[in-house]
Structures are given as structure tokens and as C-alpha cells.
N, C-alpha and C positions, 0 to 999 in steps of 0.2 A: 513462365514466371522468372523474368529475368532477375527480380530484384535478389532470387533463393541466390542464382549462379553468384553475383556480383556478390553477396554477403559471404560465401564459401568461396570464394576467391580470395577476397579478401582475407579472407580468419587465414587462411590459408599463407599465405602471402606471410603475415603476420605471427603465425606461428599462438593465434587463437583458438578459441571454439567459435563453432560456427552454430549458430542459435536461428529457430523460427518461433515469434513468438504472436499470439494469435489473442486476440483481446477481442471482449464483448462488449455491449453498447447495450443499453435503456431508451436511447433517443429514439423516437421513433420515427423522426427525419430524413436519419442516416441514410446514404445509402447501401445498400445491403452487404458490399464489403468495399474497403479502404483500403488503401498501404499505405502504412504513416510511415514515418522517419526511421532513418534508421537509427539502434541503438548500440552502444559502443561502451565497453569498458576494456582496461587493459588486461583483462580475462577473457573476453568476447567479443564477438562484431553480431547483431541479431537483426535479421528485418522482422519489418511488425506488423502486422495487421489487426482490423479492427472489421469483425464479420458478424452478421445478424441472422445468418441461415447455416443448418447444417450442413449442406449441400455444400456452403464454400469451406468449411472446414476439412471436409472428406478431401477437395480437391486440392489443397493447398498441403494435408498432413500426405497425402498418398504421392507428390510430386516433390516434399520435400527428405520423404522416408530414404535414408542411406546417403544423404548428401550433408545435412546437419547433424550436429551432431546432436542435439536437442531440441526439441519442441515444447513451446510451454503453451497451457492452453490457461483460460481464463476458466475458473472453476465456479464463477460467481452467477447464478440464474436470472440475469438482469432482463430479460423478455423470453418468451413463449419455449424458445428454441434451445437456449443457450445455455441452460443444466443437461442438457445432453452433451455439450462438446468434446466432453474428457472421453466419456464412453465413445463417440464416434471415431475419436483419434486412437484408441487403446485396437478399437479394431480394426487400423488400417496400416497401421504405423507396426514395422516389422521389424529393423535394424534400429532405427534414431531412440533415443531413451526420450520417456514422454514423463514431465514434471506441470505440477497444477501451483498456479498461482491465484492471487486473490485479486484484483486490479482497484478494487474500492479501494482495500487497505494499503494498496502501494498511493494514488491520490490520496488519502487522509494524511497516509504520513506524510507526504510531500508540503500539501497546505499546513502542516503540523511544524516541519523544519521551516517552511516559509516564515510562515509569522514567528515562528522562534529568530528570528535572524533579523527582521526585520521591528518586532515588538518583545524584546527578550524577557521583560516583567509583564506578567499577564496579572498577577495579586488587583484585586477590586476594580481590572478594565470589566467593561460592557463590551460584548460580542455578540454580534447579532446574524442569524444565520436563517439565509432566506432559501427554502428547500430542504427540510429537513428528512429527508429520504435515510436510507442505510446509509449513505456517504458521510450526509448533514451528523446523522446522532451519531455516529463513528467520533467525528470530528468534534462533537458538544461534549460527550464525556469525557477525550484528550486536551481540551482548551479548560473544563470546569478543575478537572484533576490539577491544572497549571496554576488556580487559583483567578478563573475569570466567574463571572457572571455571565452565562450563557441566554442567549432567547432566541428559541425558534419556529419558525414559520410555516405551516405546511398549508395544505387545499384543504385537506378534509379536517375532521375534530378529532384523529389520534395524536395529537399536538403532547395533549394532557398527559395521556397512558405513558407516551414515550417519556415524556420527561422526570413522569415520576420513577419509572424503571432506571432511568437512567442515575437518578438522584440515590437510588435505595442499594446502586452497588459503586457508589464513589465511595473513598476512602471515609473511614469515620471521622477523620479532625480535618475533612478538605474544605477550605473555605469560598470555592467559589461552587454555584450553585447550577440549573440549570431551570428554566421556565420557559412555558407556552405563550406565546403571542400571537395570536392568529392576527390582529390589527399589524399590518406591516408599519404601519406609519409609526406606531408605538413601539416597536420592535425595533426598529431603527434608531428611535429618536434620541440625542445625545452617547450615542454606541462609538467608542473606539475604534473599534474591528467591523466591518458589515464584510459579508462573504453569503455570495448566490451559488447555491449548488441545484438549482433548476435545471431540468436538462433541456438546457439551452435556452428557456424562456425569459426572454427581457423582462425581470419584473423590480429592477432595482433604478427609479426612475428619477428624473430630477430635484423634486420635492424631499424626497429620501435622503438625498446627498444636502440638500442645504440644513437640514436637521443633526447629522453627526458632529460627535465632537471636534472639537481644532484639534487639527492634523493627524485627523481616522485617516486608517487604512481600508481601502475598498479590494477584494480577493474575486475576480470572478472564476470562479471555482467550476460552475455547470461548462462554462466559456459561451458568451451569448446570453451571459444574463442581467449586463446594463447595458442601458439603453443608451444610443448614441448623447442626446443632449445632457445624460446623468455624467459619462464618461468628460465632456468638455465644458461643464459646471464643476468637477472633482477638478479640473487641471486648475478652474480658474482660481479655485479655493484651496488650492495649494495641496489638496489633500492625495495620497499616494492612491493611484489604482495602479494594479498589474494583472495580469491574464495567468494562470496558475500555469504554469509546465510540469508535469511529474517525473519529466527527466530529473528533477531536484532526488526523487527517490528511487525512479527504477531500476539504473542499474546498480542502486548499491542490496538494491530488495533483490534483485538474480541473482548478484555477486556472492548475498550470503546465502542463499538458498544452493549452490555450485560450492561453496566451502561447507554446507553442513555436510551434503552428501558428501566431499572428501573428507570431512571431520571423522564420520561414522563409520566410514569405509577402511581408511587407513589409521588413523588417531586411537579411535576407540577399539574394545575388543580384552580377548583374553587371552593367556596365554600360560602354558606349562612348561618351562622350562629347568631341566635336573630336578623334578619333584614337585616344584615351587610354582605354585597359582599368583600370576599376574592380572589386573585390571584395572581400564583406564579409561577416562575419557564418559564417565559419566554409568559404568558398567559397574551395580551392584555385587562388590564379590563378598564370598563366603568370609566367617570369622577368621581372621589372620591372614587373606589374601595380601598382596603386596599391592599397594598403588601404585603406581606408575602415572607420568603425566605424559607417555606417549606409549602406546603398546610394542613400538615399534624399536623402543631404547628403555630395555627394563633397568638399565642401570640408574635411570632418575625416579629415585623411591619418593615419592609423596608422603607417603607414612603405610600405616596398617588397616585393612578396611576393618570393620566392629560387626560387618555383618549386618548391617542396619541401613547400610547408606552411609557414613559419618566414618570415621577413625578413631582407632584407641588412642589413648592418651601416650605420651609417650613415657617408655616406663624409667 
């Protein structure tokens, strides 16, 4: 596995961590394992893969154990195999420290920051969201919260259930809402926003695109879920597609995930010194405990804990 050496050369080199990070798949195309890109922050260098069987997990965490200096597995049961990952890796992996990520939630927020950037007022837009899987409603209740009008599209008729679930824990004064569409054409029709999270199925087709509003944005979110003549109809029409990248969020979702454990570790905590009960960093201390905003420098008092969580007032 040259890519593990070349990534721990690298980190190395660089005076980073050296990361393996091991992603799951839904598709059921894929094939059984991938090595995507690498990823790169100025905390890290990680290779990454994207595996559908146990068997490559075991062989990729058991060759990378003692060389990375972490492993992240995808903790998300996206097919048959893949809720078991973490347990395969916990028993193979002996020296490397082994951390679970979500991979959905790193994509949502990615399509999340996308369209924030690219459509920053979301208030009374139509978004229309073909695929509404875990990924899609992830993504429908962060876009309604924004104040859009969601409508999503699935195969089957949980269209409904999800959407009223998803309506009955948005915020009480949110103005945008969320709805079933199972008619794609209607679902579409006149939509600011359309975003395909199919995995991978072309279902966002020419007819669809000439329906949107002037100058919608089209997100292929699944990747592989419009259809060539929709993509060169969107160009003609001036209207925006682009192919989701979740480098938009992953390494800043590892970066904070590598700062909490240092947050917890050094940051937070307690401490007794000459008598005097210290705590910080989110550590409920006793009535009159001292705050601190770093455990590590008790002379930066915060105030006085109350014992409750909160501080006394000052006297």
C-alpha cells in the first residue's frame, strides 16, 4: 500500500500527522475498494479510501497500524457490511489511535457551505432535492432551517413520514418548510436550487432543467445524477451546475475532530493547586470552584463556578 508510505513520508517531511482515512459507500456499483485523493490540511496529510467489504478494512487498518498516526473509519452503516467497520478496526489496530467519523455529515455540510457561497439568501427560494436518502433529509432540514422551501423526492412513499418528521423538529418561528414530491417534474418545476443525491443514478434529465427557475443552481450531489443532455442544456441556459466536492468540508470536519481531542485532553480538566479547586474548558466544578479558560494557566480566572454549570455573579 504505497499510498499509506507516500502519506507518512510526507506528514513526515512536513512535520504533520499522518492520517488513514477509510470511507463507506451506498453505491452499489462501486467497486469493492478505491483510493481516492489525497487529503491535506496544515495539521495533516491523510490517504483515503472508499471500501465496501470488511476484509479491505481489516487489510488496510492491520498495514497501516504503527505507521499513521490515526485512522478514521466511516461509522455510517451505509450497506450490508459497513456498521461493522469500527469494530473490525478496534480489533486490529494496536499502536495508531482509531477515531469514527460520519461521512453523510461531512457531504451535507459540504453541499451546506456550497450553496451558502454560492446562494447566500435562501429566505422563500424553492429547493428541490432529488434522492432523499439520509444524505437528502440531512440536507432538507439544514436548507428549510435557512428559510427555504424544500421538496423531496424519493422511490418509495416514505417521502411523507420524512417530511413531516423533519417539519415537527425545525425551529418554531422557521419560515421555510419541507414537502413530499414524489412527481419529479413537479418537484422541480420552477426550483431555484435542484440537487441529485441518488447514488449515482442519472435522474435529473433535460425536461427538468428547462423547467427551473432563471438562473437555478443545479448540485450533483449523488455525482452521476444528471444526465449528459440535462448538463449541456443547463450550460445553454446559462444556469450554474457543478459536481459537489466534499473537500469543501472534510478537512475542516478532521481538523476539528484532532482540536477537540486536544481541546479535552490539554484544555479542559481540573486542577488543585495550594488548596484551590481549578476547572475549565467545559468541566462542571463544585460551588466556588475557580474558572479558568485554560487548565493549563490558572491565572486566567473566568470567574466562580455556582456549581450548576453557570458562575456567580460577581460579588
Amino acid at each position: 500500500m504505497r499510498e499509506i508510505d507516500d502519506c507518512v513520508k510526507k506528514a513526515h517531511e512536513s512535520n504533520r500527522l499522518a492520517l488513514a482515512i477509510i470511507g463507506s459507500t451506498a453505491r452499489h456499483n462501486n467497486p469493492p475498494s478505491i483510493i481516492g485523493p489525497a487529503r491535506e490540511s496544515q495539521t495533516f496529510v491523510a490517504c483515503f479510501y472508499i471500501v465496501a467489504e470488511r476484509e479491505h478494512v481489516k487489510a488496510i487498518c492491520e498495514y497501516a497500524d504503527g505507521k499513521v498516526d490515526y485512522i478514521f473509519i466511516d461509522a455510517e452503516a451505509k450497506n450490508a457490511e459497513a456498521g461493522d467497520f469500527l469494530a473490525v478496526a478496534k480489533a486490529c489496530v494496536l499502536q495508531s489511535e482509531i477515531k469514527a467519523y460520519k461521512g453523510n455529515d461531512i457531504t451535507s455540510l459540504a453541499c451546506d457551505l456550497l450553496i451558502n457561497e454560492l446562494v447566500p439568501e435562501l429566505k422563500q427560494k424553492k429547493v428541490s432535492i432529488i434522492g432523499a436518502g439520509n444524505l437528502g433529509s440531512k440536507l432538507a432540514l439544514t436548507l428549510a432551517e435557512r428559510g427555504a422551501d424544500v421538496f423531496i423526492s424519493r422511490r418509495d412513499q416514505q417521502g411523507t413520514i420524512i417530511a413531516q418528521a423533519l417539519n415537527a423538529i425545525l425551529p418554531r418561528y422557521s419560515i421555510g418548510r419541507i414537502f413530499n414530491e414524489n412527481n419529479i417534474a413537479e418537484s422541480v418545476k420552477n426550483a431555484d436550487i435542484l440537487i441529485g443525491f441518488t447514488q449515482g443514478l442519472p435522474v435529473i434529465d433535460e425536461a427538468a432543467v428547462t423547467t427551473l427557475a432563471k438562473h437555478a443552481l443545479i448540485v450533483d450531489g449523488g455525482i452521476g445524477t444528471v444526465k449528459e443532455a440535462a448538463i449541456a442544456t443547463a450550460r445553454r441556459l446559462a444556469i450554474t451546475i457543478i459536481r459537489l466536492d466534499v473537500r469543501i468540508a472534510f478537512s475542516y470536519v478532521i481538523d476539528a475532530m484532532l482540536n477537540t481531542e486536544y481541546f479535552m485532553r490539554h484544555i479542559a480538566g481540573t486542577r488543585v493547586i495550594e488548596g484551590k479547586s481549578y476547572v475549565a474548558g467545559g468541566i462542571i466544578g463544585e460551588k466556588n470552584d475557580i474558572v479558568v479558560a485554560d487548565i493549563r494557566k490558572p491565572s486566567e480566572i473566568v470567574g466562580i463556578a455556582d456549581g450548576k454549570g453557570g458562575m456567580l455573579p460577581p460579588a
